[in-house]
C-alpha positions in Angstrom: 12.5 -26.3 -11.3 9.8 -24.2 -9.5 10.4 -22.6 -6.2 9.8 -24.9 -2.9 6.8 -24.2 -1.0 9.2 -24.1 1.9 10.7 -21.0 0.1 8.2 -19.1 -0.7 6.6 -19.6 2.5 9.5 -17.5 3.8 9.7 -14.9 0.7 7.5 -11.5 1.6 7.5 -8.4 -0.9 10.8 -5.9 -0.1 8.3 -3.1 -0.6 5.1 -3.9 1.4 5.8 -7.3 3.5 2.9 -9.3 1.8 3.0 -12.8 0.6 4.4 -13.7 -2.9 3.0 -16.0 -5.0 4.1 -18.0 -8.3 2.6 -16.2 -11.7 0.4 -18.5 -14.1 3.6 -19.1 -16.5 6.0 -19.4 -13.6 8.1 -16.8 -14.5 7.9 -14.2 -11.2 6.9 -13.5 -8.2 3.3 -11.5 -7.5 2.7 -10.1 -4.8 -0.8 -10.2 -3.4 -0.6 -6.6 -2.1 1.0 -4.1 -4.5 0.8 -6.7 -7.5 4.7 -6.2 -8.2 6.2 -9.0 -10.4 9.7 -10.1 -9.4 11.7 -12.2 -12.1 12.8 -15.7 -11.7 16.4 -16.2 -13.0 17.9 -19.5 -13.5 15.5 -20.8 -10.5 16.4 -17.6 -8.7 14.0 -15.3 -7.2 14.9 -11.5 -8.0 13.6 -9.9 -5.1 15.0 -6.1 -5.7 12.4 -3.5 -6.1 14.2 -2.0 -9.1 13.7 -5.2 -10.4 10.4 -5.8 -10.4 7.4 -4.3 -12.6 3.9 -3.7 -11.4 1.1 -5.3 -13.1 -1.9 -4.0 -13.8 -5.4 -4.9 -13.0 
């Protein structure tokens, strides 16, 4: 089940406060700004910095 566009029009990056956005494979969370990916988890978002990995260009 992917994440409600209600939700992630709430969800913001814990590190920078930018918009998130679904990956490609729906599998995280990008965000726009510092390109960290948080994991989704049984239709969970894992939004914990220690959590997340950054992806590169």
């Amino acid at each position: 089940m992917p994440i409600s566009k209600e939700l992630l029009d709430i969800l913001v990056c814990p590190l920078c406060r930018k918009e998130v956005e679904p990956t490609p494979d729906g599998t995280g969370l990008k965000c726009v700004e510092c390109r960290r990916v948080y994991p989704i988890r049984d239709d969970i978002p894992v939004m914990l910095i220690d959590e997340a990995q950054v992806e590169e260009t």
